[in-house]
N, C-alpha and C positions, 0 to 999 in steps of 0.2 A: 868573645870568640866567634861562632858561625850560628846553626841550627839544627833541623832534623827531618825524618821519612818515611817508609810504606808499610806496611802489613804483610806481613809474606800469607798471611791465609787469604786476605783481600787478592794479594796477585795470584794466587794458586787459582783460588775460585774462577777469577774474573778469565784469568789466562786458559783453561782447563775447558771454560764454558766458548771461550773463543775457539781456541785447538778442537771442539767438538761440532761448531760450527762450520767451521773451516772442512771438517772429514764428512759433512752431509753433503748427497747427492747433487747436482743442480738440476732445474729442470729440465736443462736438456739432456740429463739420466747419465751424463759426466761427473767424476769428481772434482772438485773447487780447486783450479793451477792454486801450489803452495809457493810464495811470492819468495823472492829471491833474499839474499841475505844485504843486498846493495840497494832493493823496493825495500825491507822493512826500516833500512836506513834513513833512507828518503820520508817514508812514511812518520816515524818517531821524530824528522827534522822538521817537518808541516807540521805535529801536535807541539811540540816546545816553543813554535811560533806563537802559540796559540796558549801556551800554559798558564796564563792566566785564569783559567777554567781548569782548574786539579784534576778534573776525569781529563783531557787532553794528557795530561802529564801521567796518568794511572795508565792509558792506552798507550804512550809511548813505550812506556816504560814493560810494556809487555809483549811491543811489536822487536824493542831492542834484546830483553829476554832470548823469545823466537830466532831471532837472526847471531847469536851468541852458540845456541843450542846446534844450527847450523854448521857455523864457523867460530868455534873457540877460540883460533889465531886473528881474531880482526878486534884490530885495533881501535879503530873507527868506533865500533860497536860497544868495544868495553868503555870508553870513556867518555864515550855521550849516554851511555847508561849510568854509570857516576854522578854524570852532570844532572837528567832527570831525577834522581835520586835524591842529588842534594835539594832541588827545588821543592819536592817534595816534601823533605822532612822541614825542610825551613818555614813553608807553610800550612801544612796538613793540623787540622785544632787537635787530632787523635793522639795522645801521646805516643800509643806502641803504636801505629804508623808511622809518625816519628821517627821514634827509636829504631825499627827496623830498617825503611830507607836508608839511612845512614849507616846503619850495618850493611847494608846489600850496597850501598855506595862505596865501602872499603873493598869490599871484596872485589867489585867491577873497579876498582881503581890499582888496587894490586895487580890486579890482571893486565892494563895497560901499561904498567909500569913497566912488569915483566917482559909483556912483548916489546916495546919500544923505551926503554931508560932512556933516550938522548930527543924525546920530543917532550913538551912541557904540560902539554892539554891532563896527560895521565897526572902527572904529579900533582898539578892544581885542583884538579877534584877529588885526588886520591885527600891530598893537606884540607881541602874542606869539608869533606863529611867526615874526617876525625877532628875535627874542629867542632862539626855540627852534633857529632857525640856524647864530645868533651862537656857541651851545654848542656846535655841531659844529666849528667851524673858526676859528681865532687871525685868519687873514684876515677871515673874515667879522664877527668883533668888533668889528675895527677901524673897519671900514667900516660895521657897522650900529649901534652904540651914538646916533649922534642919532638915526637912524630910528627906533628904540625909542622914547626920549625923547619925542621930538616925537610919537608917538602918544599914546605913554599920559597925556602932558600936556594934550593936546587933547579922552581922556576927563573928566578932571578937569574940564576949560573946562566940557563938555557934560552929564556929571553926577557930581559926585565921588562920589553912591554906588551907582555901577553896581558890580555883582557886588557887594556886599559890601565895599566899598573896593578890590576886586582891581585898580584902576590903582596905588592908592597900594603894593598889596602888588608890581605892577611893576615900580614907581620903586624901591623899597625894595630890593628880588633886583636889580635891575641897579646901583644905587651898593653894594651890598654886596659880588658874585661881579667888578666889573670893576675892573682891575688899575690901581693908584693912577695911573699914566703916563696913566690914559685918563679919572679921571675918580672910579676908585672911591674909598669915603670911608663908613665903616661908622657912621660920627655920623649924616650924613648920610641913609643908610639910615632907622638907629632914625627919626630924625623925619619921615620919609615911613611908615612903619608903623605908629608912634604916631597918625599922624593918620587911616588907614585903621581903628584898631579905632575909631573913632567912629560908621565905618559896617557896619564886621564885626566886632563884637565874639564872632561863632560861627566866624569863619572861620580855619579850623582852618590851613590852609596860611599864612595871613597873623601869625597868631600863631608859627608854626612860622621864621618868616623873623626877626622882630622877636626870639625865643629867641636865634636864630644870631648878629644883630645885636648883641644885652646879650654876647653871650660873647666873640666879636671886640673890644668896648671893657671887657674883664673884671669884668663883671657878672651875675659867675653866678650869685648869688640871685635876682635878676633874672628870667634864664633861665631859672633853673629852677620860678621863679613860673607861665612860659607854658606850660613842659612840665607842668607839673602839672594844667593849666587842658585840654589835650589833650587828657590822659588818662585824665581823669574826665569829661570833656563827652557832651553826649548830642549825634548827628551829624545836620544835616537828612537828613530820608530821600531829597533828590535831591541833594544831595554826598557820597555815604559812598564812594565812589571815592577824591575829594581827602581826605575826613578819615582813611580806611586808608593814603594816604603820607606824612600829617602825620603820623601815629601810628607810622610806621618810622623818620621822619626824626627826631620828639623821642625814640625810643627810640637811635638813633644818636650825637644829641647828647648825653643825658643821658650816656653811657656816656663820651664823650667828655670830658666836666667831670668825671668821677670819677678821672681819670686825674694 
């Protein structure tokens, strides 16, 4: 399926010590202008550039908080908060960092849902950090595998090539990682990835999924077509985060077909 995210006492603390920062004098015996809800936006989009470095990703994630607190109607706000969220929990080693991100990722994804049902950005982060849940706990699989579905289906309706096909690359990680009793079916899979490289044919994670797929129906030529296409590929310069765990996960695999 996906992964997981943050601590809310880490974000309490961190965000609590910032907001008291922020309210101290300066030295020219003024208080500190409180940045606008469109600068914390701006601000949280220069650290996701950057999120490679998990405190980039904790400060966004607290400058988007801020500007949420502001303006609870913006849209913007809630589902790049999502999106931080999700990054977070997918890489964070904490498990209740994790777990929490992902929980505060539903929430800020709910939220852009509600404000705007007919854009897709909300649904795709809302469908992956209940994805990235779903990873943490057998209960929670059970229970979220349509809510998965039903989002990432819904970006499809709204634009099949948001991200790069990454709904298709959704559908594809959840029929392929979810246990046959539920649903999973790694055919299945393949032909929700196959129809994602249509619209990411760069997208490293997407091709990484569709490898796993060819070797689950023993097709390791196949697979090792995708991993070979990783390997050599040159990475957008604003995904080299995702193309550095594609790049682990085909070296993974491949290891794994030689065996």
């Amino acid at each position: 399926m996906l992964l997981c995210f943050l601590t809310t006492v880490l974000a309490v603390a961190v965000g609590s010590s910032c907001r008291n920062r922020a309210a101290e004098p300066t030295k020219s015996g003024g208080a500190a202008p409180e940045k606008s809800t469109s600068e914390s936006i701006s601000e949280a989009d220069a650290l996701y550039s950057q999120r490679k470095d998990l405190s980039n990703v904790r400060r966004g994630i607290i400058a988007l908080r801020q500007a949420r607190t502001r303006d609870s109607g913006n849209y913007e706000a809630a589902w790049k908060l999502a999106r931080l969220d999700y990054f977070l929990g997918s890489h964070a080693k904490d498990e209740a960092e994790r777990d929490a991100a992902f929980r505060d990722g539903i929430d800020a994804g709910k939220s852009a849902v509600l404000l705007q049902d007919n854009k897709a950005d909300g649904h795709f982060w809302l469908g992956a950090n209940y994805g990235g849940s779903a990873e943490m706990s057998i209960l929670a699989s059970l229970s979220s595998i349509q809510d998965i579905r039903a989002q990432l289906e819904k970006v499809i309706e709204l634009d099949e090539s948001y991200a790069g096909g990454s709904a298709y690359l959704g559908l594809g990680q959840l029929y392929l990682k979810a246990p046959k009793m539920l649903g999973g079916d790694s055919k299945k899979a393949v032909e929700y990835l196959e129809k994602g490289l249509r619209f990411g044919s760069n997208n490293a994670l997407l091709r990484l999924r569709l490898a796993e797929g060819y070797h689950a129906l023993g097709r390791d030529q196949d697979a090792k077509k995708q991993i070979d296409f990783i390997l050599k590929m040159t990475p957008d310069a604003d995904y080299v985060p995702e193309y550095d765990d594609a790049v682990a996960g085909a070296k993974v695999l491949e290891k794994r077909i030689q065996l």
